[in-house]
C-alpha positions in Angstrom: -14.3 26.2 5.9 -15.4 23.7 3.2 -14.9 20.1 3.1 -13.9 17.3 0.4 -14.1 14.3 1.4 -12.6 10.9 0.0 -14.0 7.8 0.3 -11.6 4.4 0.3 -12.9 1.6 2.5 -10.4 -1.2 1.4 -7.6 -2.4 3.1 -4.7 -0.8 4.0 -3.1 -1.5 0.7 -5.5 0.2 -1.1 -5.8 3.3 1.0 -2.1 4.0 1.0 -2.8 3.5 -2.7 -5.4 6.8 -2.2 -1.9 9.1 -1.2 -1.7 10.7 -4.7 -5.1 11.2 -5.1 -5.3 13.3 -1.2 -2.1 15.2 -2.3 -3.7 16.3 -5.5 -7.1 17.2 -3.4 -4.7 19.2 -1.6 -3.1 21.3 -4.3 -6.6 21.6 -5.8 -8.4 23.1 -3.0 -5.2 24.4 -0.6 -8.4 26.4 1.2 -10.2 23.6 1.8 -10.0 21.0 5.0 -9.7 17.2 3.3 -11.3 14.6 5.1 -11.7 10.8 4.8 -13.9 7.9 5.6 -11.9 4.7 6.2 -11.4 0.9 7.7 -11.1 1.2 11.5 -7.8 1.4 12.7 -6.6 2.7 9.5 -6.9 6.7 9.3 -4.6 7.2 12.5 -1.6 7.0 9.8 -3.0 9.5 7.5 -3.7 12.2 10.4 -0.2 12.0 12.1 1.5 12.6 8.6 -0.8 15.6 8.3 -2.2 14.1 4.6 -5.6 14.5 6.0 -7.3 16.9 8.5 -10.0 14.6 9.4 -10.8 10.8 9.8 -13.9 9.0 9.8 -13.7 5.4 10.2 -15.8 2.8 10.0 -16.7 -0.4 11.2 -17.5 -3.0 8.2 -20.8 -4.6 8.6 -22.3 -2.4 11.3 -24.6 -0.2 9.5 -24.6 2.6 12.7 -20.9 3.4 12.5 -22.3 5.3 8.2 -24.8 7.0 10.3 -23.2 8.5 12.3 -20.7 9.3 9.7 -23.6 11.0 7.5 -25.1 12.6 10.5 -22.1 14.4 11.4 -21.6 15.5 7.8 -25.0 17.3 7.7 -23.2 19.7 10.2 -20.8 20.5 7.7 -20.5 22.5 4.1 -19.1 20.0 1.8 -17.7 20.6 -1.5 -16.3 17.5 -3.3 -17.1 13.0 -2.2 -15.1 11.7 -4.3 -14.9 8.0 -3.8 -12.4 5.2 -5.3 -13.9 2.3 -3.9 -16.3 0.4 -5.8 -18.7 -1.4 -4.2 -22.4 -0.8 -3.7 -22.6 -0.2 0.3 -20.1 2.8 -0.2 -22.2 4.4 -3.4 -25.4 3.7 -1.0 -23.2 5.9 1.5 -21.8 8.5 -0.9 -25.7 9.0 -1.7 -27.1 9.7 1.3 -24.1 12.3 2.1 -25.2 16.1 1.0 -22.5 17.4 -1.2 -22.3 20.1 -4.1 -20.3 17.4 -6.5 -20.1 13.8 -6.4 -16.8 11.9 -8.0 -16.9 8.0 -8.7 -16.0 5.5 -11.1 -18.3 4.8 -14.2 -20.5 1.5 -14.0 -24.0 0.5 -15.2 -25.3 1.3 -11.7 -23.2 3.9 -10.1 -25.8 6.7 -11.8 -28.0 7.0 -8.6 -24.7 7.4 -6.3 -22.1 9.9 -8.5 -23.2 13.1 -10.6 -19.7 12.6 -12.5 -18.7 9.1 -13.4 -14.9 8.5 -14.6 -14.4 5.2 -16.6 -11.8 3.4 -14.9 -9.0 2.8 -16.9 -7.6 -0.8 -16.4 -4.2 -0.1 -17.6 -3.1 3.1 -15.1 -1.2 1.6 -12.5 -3.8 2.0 -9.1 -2.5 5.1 -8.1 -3.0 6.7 -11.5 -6.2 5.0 -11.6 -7.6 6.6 -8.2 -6.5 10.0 -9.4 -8.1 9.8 -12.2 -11.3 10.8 -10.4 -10.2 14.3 -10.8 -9.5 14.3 -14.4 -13.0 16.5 -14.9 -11.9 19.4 -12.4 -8.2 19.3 -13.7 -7.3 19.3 -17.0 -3.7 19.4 -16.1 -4.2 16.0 -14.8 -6.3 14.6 -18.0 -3.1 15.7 -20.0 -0.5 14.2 -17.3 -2.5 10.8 -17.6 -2.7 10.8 -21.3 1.4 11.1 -21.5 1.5 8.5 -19.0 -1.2 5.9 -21.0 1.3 6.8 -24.2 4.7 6.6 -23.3 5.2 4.4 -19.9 5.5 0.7 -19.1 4.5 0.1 -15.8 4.2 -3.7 -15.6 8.1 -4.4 -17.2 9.9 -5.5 -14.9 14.1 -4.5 -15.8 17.6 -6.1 -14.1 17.2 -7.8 -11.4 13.2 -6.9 -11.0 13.2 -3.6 -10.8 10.0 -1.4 -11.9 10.1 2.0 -13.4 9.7 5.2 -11.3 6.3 6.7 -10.6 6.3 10.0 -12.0 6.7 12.9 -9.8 2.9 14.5 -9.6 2.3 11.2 -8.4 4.4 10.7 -5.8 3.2 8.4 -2.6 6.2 9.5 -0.7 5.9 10.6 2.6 9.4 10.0 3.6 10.1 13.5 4.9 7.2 13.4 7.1 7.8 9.9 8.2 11.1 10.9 9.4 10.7 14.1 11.1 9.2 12.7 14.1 10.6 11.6 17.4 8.7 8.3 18.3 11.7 6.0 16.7 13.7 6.9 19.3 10.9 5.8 21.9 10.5 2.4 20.1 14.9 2.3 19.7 14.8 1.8 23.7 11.5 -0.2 23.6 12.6 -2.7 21.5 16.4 -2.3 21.8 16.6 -2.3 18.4 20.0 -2.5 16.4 21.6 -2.1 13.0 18.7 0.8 11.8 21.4 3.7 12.3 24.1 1.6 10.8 21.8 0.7 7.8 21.9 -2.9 8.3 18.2 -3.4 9.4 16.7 -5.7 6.8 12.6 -6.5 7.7 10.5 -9.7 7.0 7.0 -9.4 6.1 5.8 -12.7 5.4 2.1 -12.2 6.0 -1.0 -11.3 3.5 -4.6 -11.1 4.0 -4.6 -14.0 1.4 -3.2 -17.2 1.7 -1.9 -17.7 -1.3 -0.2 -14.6 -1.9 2.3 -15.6 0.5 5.7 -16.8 -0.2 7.0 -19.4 1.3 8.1 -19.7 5.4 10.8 -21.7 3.5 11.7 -19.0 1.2 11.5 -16.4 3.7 13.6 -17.4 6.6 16.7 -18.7 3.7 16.3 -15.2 2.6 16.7 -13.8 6.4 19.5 -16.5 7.2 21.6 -15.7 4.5 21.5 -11.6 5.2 21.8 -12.2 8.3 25.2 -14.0 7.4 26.1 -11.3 5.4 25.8 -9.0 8.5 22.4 -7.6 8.5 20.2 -7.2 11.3 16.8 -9.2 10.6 13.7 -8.3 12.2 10.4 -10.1 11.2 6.9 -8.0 11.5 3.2 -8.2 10.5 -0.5 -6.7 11.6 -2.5 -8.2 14.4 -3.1 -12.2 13.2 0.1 -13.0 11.6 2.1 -13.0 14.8 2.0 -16.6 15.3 3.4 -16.8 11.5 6.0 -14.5 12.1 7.5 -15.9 15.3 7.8 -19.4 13.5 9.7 -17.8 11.1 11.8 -15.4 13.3 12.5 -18.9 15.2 14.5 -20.0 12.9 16.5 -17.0 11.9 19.6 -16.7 14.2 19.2 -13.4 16.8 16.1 -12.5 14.7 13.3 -11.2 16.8 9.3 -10.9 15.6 7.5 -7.9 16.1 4.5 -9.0 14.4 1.7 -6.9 15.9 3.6 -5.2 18.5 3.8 -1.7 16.1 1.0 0.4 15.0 1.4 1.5 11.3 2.8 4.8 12.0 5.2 3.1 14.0 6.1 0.5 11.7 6.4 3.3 9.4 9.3 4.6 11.4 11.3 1.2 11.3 10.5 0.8 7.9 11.4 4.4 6.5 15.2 3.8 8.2 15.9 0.5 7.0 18.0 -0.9 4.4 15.3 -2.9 2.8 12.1 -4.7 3.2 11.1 -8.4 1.7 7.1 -8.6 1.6 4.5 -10.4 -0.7 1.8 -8.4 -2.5 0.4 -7.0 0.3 0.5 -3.1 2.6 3.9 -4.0 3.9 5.1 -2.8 0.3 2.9 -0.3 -0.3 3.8 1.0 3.2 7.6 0.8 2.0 7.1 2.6 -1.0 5.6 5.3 1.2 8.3 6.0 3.0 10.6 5.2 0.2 12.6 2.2 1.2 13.8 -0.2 -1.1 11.7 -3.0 -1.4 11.4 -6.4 -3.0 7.5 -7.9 -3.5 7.0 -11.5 -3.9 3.7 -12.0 -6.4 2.1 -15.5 -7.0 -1.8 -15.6 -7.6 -1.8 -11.9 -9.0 0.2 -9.9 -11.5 1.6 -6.7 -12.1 -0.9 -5.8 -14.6 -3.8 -5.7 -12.2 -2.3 -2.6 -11.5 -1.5 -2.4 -7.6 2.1 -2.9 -8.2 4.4 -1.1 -5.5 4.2 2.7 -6.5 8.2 3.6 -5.7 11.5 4.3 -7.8 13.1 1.5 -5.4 10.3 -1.2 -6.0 11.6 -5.1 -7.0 9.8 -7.7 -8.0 10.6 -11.9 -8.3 7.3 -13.0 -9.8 7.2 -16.7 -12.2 6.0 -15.6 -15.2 5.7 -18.7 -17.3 2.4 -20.1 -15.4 -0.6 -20.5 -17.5 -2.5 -20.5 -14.1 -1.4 -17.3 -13.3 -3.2 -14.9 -12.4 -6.2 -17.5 -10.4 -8.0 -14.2 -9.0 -8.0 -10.5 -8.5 -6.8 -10.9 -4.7 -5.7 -14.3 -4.6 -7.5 -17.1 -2.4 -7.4 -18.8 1.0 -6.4 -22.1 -0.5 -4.5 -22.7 -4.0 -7.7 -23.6 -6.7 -5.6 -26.1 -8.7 -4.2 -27.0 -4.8 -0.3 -27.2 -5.4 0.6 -23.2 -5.3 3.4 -23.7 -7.7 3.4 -19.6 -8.0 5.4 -19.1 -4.8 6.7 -22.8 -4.1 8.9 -22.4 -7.4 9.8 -18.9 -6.3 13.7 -19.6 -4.3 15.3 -17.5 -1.9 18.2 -17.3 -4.5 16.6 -15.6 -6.6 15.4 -13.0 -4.0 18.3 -13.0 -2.6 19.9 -12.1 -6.0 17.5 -8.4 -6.0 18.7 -8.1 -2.8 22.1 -8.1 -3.2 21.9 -5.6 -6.0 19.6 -3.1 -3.9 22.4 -3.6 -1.0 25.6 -3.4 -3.0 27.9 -0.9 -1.7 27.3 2.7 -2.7 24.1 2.2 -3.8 22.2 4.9 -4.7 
């Protein structure tokens, strides 16, 4: 059978990201297996929602884990690479794959790597962006994103934060999937959890990979006290290396318990897909949300909507300050504030978080 293969080496927020662009592979070649190269650790998610029916991960920095990677691919008949991460290691490894067609984003050097090279449109939201790729082998799509370019505005925020709806060819939901599985109740008894079935479970994200795009502790446990006065059951969670943040501020959260690193994603996946809502900064907690389409509210400081990765759901919210001539101060945001006062989340309160919130948990919400 033959093989496409995608190509998205970032982090997690960025691959989950990739979801629209593997559906569409999937309706495009419904005869074909879809496969993908990833971060370590990271295509375990992809295989147990059955996006993907292969993962190849690798280890950044060690050049033997693309060997092997291209080795193994010279055993097998591959159709499409098409690859939505830019950098010049992955177009080095997209070369040396043997593959009818090549797909990548259009640069000065990205000639010796792709034999089709899409200009990367900067205002598509990054979901429309990495489908774009296929624009070439689907006209359907060219016209879709056209429409899209012409008549939406992605980056508006309305009442009380909220962003407009993806539209539904571009759909990152995997909801349905998510849910059809049996590991919650496993983790129910393993972490005697409470208030998911009642739909009181509100979860904490306070981590990022960068510093600066994190809100406040501050903010986040006011936030967490006053839901959890309100009723709500507050758990705070993260990835391996935040767990030390989280537990300080679970701490001081009455009854609130961290289970920063203690989930894999699929398995945060499951907690996140049944719970009320979920509070998180710029970062794969939201995108991970949006997946499994549970409101959300995203905290941004450093970066802006209009860099495009902006959570890709109907039930996305975000508190942002947007009269800061500093913002944005970098594509990803740094480890320490340049201008060293990072007014962009210290002027962000829990009131005014806590005012999305209580829309998104109203009674008879939608």
């Amino acid at each position: 059978m033959p093989l496409n293969l995608v190509v998205q080496t970032a982090f997690l927020g960025d691959l989950l990201l990739s979801i629209p662009l593997l559906k569409r592979c999937k309706e495009l070649w419904p005869d074909h297996k879809l496969a993908l190269v990833c971060r370590q650790g990271l295509g375990d998610f992809l295989l147990k929602t059955q996006l993907v029916d292969q993962v190849f991960e690798i280890q950044k920095g060690n050049k033997e884990s693309y060997r092997k990677i291209v080795e193994h691919l010279k055993t097998q008949e591959v159709n499409y690479v098409i690859s939505p991460h830019q950098s010049v290691r992955t177009a080095f490894f997209c070369r040396q794959i043997q593959a009818k067609h090549k797909i990548g984003y259009k640069n000065f050097w990205s000639f010796f790597a792709y034999d089709s090279r899409i200009p990367r449109n900067s205002f598509l939201p990054d979901a429309l962006r990495q489908m774009s790729l296929l624009q070439t082998v689907d006209k359907e799509l060219e016209s879709l994103l056209k429409d899209y370019r012409d008549q939406e505005r992605p980056y508006a925020p309305q009442e009380y934060g909220r962003l407009s709806a993806p539209p539904a060819w571009a759909s990152m939901s995997l909801r349905s999937t998510v849910l059809n599985n049996e590991l919650f109740a496993e983790l129910e008894k393993k972490f005697q959890l409470q208030g998911f079935k009642e739909g009181k479970a509100v979860l904490i994200f306070p981590g990022s990979v960068w510093a600066t795009k994190r809100w406040t502790d501050e903010g986040f446990i006011k936030a967490g006290q006053a839901l959890k006065a309100q009723g709500y059951v507050i758990y705070v969670m993260g990835g391996p290396g935040e767990e030390e943040l989280a537990e300080r501020v679970a701490a001081q959260i009455p009854d609130t318990v961290s289970l920063a690193g203690k989930t894999k994603i699929f398995e945060s996946a499951q907690l996140i897909a049944r719970a009320a809502l979920l509070i998180g900064n710029d970062s794969a907690s939201t995108h991970l949300a949006s997946v499994c389409e549970t409101p959300l509210i995203a905290v941004f400081g450093p970066t802006i909507l209009e860099f495009g990765f902006r959570p890709w759901s109907a039930q996305s919210y975000v508190v942002q300050n947007e009269e800061l001539a500093c913002r944005p101060c970098g594509k990803h945001g740094h480890q320490v504030c340049p201008i060293k006062t990072h007014v962009c989340m210290k002027n962000i309160s829990a009131d005014e978080v806590l005012k999305s919130a209580g829309f998104i948990l109203r009674p008879n919400n939608p």
